[in-house]
C-alpha positions in Angstrom: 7.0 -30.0 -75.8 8.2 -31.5 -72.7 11.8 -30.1 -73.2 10.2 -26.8 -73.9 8.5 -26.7 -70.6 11.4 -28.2 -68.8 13.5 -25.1 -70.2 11.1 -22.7 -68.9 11.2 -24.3 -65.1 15.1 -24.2 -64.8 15.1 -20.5 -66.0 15.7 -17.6 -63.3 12.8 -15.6 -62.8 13.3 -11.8 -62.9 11.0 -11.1 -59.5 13.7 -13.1 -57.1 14.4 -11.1 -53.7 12.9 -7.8 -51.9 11.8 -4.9 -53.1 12.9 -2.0 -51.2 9.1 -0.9 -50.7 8.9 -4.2 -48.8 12.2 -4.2 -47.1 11.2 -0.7 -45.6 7.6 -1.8 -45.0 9.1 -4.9 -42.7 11.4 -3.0 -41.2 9.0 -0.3 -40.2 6.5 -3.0 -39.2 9.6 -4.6 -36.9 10.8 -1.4 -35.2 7.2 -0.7 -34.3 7.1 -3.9 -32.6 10.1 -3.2 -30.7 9.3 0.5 -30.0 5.9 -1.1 -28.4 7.7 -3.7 -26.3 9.9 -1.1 -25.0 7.0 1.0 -23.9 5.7 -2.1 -22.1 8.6 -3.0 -20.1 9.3 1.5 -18.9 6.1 1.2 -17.5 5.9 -2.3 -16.2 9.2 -0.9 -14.3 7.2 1.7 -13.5 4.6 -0.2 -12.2 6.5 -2.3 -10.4 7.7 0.7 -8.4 4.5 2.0 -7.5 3.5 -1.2 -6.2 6.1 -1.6 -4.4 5.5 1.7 -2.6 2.0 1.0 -2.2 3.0 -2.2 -0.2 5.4 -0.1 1.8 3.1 2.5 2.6 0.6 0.0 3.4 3.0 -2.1 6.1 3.6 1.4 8.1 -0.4 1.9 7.8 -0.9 -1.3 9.6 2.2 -0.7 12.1 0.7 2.5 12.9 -2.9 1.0 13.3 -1.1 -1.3 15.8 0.6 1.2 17.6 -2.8 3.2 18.4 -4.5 -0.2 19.3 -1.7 -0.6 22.2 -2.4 2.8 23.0 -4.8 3.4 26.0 -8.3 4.6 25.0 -8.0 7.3 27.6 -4.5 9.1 26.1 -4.2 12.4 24.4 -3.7 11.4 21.5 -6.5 9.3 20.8 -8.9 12.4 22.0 -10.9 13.9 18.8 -8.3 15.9 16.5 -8.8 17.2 12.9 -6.0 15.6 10.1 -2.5 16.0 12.2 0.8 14.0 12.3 1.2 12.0 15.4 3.7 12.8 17.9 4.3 9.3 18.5 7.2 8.9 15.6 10.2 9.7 17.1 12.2 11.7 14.4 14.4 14.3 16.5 17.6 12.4 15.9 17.1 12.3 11.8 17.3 15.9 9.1 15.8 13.7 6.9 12.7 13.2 8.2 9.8 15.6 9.2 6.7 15.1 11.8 4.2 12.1 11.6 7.9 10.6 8.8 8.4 6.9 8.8 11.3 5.9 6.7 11.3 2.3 5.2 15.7 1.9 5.0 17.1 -0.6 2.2 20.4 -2.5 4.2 23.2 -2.3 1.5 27.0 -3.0 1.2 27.4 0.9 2.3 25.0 0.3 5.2 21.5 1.7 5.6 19.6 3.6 3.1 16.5 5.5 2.9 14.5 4.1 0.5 11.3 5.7 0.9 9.8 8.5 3.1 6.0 7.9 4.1 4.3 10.7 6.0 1.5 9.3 8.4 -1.9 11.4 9.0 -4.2 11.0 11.4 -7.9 12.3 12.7 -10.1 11.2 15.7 -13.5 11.8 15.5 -15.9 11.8 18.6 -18.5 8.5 18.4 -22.0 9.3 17.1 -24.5 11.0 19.0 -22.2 12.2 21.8 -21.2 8.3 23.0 -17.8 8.7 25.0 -16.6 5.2 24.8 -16.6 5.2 21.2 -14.0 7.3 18.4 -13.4 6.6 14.8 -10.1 6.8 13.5 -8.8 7.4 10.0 -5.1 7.3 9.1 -3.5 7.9 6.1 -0.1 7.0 4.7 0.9 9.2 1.8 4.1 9.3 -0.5 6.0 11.6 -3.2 7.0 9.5 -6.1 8.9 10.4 -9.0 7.3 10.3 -12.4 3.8 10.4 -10.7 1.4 13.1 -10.6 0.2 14.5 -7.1 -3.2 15.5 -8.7 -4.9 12.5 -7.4 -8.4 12.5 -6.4 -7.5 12.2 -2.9 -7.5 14.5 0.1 -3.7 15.4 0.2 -3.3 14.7 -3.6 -0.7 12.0 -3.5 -0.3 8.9 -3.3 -2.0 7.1 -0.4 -3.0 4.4 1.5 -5.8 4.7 4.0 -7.1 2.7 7.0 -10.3 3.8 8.8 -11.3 1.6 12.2 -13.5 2.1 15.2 -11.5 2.9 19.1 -13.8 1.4 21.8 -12.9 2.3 25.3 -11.5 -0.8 26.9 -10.2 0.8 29.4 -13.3 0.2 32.0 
């Protein structure tokens, strides 16, 4: 009996390998896996983009907001003014750009690049209850980027940054 069972161990068994059900099945289950990882880096690229832009947008924001905090509470452009560009970027020498344009340039082996242009918006609004010494001030930073929609639930529909602050008159 023990050579009978010892017989029956060394013999091949007829189920050895893959199916071809199961080779598709694990090949469909690995390309699914790869197809999902590829999605996940496109738009981790993508991401990475935008944020990158946001950042930008967000370091003229605060250049601007620093420019109209040197600028004497008293000037004409601080006075009350519904959503404008400012006058105060100087873009007569560039094509590229348009009023209120800030351009953030990329330095590369060729020399300077445009990387991005940001458009700046501004509005002045008189202080409450007819008080002259105080404004508030809301500026905006907005971008086109590719691959994003500009039907955003903002007031220009793209892509923004925003900064609102308070101008007191220091000028006394």
């Amino acid at each position: 009996m023990d050579q009978l069972n010892l017989c029956r161990r060394r013999r091949p068994s007829l189920r050895a390998g893959f199916t071809l059900i199961e080779l598709m099945i694990t090949l469909t289950v690995l390309g699914t896996g790869f197809l999902a990882m590829l999605i996940l880096q496109t738009q981790a690229l993508a991401d990475g983009a935008r944020g990158k832009h946001t950042s930008g947008a967000a370091m003229v924001a605060r250049d601007q907001l620093e420019r109209i905090q040197l600028t004497p509470f008293s000037d004409a452009d601080l006075q009350p003014v519904a959503w404008a560009t400012p006058p105060w970027p100087d873009n007569t020498g560039d094509p590229d750009l348009g009023p209120g344009d800030v351009a953030v340039r990329v330095t590369q082996p060729g020399g300077a690049v445009i990387e991005q242009i940001y458009t700046v918006w501004y509005q002045v609004i008189a202080g409450p209850g007819g008080n002259t010494d105080l404004r508030f001030l809301d500026l905006e930073v907005v971008w086109n980027e590719a691959k994003i929609s500009n039907n955003r639930p903002t007031r220009t529909g793209q892509p923004t940054v925003a900064l609102s602050t308070l101008l007191v008159n220091n000028d006394k």
